[in-house]
C-alpha positions as CSV (number, residue, x, y, z in Angstrom):
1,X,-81.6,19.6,34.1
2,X,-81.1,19.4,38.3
3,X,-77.5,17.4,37.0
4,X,-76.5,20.6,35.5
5,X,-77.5,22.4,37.5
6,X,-76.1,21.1,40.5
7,X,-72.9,20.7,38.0
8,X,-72.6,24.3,37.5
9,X,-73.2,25.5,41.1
10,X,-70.3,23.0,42.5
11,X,-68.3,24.8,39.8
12,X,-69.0,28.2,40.9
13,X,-68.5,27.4,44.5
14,X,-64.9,25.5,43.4
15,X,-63.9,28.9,41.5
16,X,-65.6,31.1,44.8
17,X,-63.2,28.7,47.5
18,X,-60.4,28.9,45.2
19,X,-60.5,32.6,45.2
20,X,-60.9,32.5,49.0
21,X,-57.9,30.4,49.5
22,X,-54.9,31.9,51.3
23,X,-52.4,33.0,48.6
24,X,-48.6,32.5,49.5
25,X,-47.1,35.7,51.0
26,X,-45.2,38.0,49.0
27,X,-41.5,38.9,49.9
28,X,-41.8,43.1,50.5
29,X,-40.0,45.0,47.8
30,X,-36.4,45.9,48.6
31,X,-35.9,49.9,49.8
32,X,-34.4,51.6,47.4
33,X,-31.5,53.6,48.6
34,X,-29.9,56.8,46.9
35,X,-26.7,56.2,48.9
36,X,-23.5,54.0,47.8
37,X,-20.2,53.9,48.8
38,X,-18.0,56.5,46.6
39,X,-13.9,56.1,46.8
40,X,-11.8,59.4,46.5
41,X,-8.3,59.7,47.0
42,X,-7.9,56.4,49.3
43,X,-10.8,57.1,51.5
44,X,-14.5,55.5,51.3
45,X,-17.7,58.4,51.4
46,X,-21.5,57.3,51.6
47,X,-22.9,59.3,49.1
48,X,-26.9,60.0,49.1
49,X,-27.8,61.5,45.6
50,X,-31.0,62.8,45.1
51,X,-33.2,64.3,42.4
52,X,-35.3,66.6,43.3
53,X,-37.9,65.9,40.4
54,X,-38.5,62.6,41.9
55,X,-38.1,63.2,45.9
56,X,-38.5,66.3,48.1
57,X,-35.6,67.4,50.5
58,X,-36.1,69.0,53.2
59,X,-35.1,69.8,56.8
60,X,-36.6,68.5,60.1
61,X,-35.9,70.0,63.6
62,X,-39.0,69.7,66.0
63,X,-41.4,67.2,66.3
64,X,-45.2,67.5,67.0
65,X,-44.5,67.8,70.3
66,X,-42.5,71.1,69.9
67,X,-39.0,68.8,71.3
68,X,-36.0,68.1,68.7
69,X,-36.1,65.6,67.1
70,X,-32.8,64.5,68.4
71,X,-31.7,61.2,66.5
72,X,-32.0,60.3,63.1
73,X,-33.9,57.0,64.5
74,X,-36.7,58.8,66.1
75,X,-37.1,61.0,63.0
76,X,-37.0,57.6,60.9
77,X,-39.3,56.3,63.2
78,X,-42.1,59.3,62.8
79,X,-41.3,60.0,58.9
80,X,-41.6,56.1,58.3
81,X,-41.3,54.2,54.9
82,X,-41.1,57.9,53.4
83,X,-37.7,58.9,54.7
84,X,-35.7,57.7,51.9
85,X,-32.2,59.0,54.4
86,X,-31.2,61.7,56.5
87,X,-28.1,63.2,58.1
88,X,-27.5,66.2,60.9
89,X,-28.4,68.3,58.5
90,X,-26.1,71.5,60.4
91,X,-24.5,73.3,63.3
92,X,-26.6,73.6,66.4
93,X,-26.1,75.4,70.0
94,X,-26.2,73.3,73.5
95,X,-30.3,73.7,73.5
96,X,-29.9,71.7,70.0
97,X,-31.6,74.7,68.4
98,X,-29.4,75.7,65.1
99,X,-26.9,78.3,65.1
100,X,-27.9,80.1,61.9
101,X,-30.9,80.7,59.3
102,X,-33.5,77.9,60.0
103,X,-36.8,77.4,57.4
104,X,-39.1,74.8,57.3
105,X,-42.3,74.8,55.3
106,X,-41.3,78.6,53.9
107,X,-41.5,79.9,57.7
108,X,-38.1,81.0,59.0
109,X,-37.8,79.5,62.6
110,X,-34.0,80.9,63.3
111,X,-32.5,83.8,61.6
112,X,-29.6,84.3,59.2
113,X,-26.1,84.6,61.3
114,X,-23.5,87.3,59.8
115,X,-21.5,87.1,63.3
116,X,-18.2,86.8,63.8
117,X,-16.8,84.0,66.3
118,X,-15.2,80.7,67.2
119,X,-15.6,77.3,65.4
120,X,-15.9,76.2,62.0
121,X,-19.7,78.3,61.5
122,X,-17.5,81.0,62.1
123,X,-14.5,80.2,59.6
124,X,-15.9,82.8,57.0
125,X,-17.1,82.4,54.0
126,X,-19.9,79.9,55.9
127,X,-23.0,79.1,53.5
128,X,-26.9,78.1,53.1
129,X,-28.2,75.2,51.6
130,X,-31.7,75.6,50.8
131,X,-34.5,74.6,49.2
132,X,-37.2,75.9,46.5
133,X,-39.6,73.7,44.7
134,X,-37.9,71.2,42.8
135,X,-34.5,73.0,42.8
136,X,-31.3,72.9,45.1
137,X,-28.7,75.6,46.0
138,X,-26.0,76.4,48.4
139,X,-25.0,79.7,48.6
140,X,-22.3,81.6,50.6
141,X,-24.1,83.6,53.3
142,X,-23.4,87.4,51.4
143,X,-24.5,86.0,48.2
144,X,-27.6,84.3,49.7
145,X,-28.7,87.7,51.4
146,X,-28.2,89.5,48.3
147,X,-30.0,87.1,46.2
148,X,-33.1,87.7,48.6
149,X,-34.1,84.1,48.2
150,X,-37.7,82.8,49.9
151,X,-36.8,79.1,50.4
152,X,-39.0,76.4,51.3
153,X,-36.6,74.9,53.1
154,X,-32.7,76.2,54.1
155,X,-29.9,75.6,56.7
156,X,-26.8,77.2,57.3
157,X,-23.3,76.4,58.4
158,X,-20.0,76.6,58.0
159,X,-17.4,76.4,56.4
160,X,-18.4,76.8,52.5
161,X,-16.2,73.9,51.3
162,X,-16.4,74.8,47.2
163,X,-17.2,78.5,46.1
164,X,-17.6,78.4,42.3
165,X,-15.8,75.7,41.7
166,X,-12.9,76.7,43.8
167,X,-12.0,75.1,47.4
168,X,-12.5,77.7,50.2
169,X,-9.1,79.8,50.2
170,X,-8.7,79.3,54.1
171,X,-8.8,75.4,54.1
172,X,-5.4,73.8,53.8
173,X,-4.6,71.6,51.3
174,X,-4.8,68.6,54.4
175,X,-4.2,70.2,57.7
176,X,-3.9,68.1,61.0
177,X,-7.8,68.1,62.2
178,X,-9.3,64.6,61.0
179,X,-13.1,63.9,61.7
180,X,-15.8,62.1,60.2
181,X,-17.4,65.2,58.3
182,X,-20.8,65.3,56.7
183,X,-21.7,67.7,53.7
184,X,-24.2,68.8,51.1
185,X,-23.8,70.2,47.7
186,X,-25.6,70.5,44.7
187,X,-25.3,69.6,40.4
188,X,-27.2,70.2,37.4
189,X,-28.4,73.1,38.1
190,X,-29.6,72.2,41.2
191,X,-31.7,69.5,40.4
192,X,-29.7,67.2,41.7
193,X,-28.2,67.4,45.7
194,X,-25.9,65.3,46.8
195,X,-24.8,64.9,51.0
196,X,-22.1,62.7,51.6
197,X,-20.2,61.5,54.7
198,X,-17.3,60.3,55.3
199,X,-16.3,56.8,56.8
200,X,-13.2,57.6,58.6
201,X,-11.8,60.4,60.2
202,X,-10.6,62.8,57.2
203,X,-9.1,66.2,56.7
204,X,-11.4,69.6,55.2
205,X,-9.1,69.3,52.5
206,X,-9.8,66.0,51.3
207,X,-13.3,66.3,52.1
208,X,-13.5,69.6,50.0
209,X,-12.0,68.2,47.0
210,X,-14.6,64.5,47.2
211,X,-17.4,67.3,46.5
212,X,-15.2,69.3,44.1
213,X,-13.2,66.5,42.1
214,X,-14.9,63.7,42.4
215,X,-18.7,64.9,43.0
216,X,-18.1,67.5,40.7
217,X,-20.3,70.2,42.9
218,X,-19.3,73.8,41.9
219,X,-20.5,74.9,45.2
220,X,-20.4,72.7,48.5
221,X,-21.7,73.4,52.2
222,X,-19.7,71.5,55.7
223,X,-22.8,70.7,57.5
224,X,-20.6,68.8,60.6
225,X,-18.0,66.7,62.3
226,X,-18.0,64.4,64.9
227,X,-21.2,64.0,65.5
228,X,-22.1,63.0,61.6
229,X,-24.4,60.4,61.1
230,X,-26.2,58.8,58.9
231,X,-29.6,57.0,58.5
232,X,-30.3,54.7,55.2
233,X,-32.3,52.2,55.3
234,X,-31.9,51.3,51.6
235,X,-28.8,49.9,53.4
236,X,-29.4,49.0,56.8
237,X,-27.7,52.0,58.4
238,X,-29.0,54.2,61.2
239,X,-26.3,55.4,62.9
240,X,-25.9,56.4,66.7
241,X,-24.5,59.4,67.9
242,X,-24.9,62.5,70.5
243,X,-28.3,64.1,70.2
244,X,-28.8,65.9,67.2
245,X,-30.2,69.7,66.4
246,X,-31.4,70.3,63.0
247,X,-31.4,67.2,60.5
248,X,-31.7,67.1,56.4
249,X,-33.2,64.3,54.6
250,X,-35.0,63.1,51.5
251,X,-38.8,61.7,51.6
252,X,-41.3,60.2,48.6
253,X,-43.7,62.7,47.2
């Protein structure tokens, strides 16, 4: 009886070590990214496709500590493992603070800019792209106001690069200007937002028609140029540039 006994407790305390026993480490999942490389008309785009069903766009400007932001790192840095990308995510003045209608969390922290003035804001029609539950839009500025939309989230800039499907009568077919351009605009009715920047230096007119013939995105928003920059770490991008005012991106819900 002591035999089995004895028998049965070694057992137990084989099984007990066993379970104790460091187990090989596990390689970490691999980030999944919603940005590739999209071709259109001779020039390469990152494009970052997201459905709103599934993540939650939104737009970042200040930090707990009431500063900008300021770089797509830091805000990768404080978001974390969340922050599935982000871009500049719009037009901002010398204090970084944005240049038009600003809202974050439903509260509007910058109001909604009908002035007239330099600069591509200025090159009217400009537009909003904004955010309400788990739906999309981007909007010239007039139709905005008149729809009286209370966004969770919304950014303005300008140009408007598509307007129902048509390119914005005042960009040229390809004028001379070339700069790397970032953009947002938004599909099935607008579940689905898509923000895509260009790789080399490209004209408005090209960069109108990726989001109107290629994208297919009836309506399309010119969030920047020059500074435009992109952080993915789905694909080991986080990109450097001047410091930043307000900034768009995608996180996990």
């Amino acid at each position: 009886m002591m035999s089995l006994r004895r028998a049965f407790a070694g057992a137990m305390l084989f099984a007990f070590a066993a379970g104790l026993a460091p187990q090989p480490a596990r390689a970490a999942p691999a980030v999944a990214s919603p940005c590739k490389a999209v071709q259109s008309e001779g020039e390469t785009f990152t494009v970052c496709t997201v459905d709103l069903r599934r993540e939650r766009v939104r737009v970042f400007w200040l930090g707990a500590d009431g500063l900008p932001y300021s770089s797509l790192s830091t805000l990768g840095e404080k978001i974390g493992p969340k922050l599935s990308f982000a871009m500049n995510g719009g037009m901002y003045d010398k204090g970084q603070a944005p240049v038009g209608l600003y809202v974050e969390e439903g509260r509007e922290m910058k109001g909604v800019s009908t002035a007239n003035g330099p600069g591509n804001f200025h090159l009217k029609p400009n537009g909003i792209f904004y955010v309400k539950g788990e739906r999309a839009g981007v909007a010239d500025t007039a139709r905005y106001l008149r729809q009286k939309i209370k966004p969770d989230f919304a950014t303005q800039s300008g140009p408007m690069l598509v307007i129902d499907g048509k390119i914005h009568p005042k960009i040229s077919t390809d004028g001379p200007s070339q700069k790397i351009r970032n953009g947002v605009g938004v599909r099935d009715d607008g579940r689905t937002a898509i923000f895509a920047i260009s790789e080399r230096p490209v004209t408005f007119g090209s960069f109108a028609r990726l989001f109107k013939d290629t994208l297919g995105c009836a309506n399309a928003l010119f969030l920047d140029g020059s500074v435009s920059s992109l952080y993915a770490p789905g694909i080991n991008r986080s990109d450097i540039s001047r410091p930043l005012g307000p900034l768009v991106g995608a996180v996990a819900k």
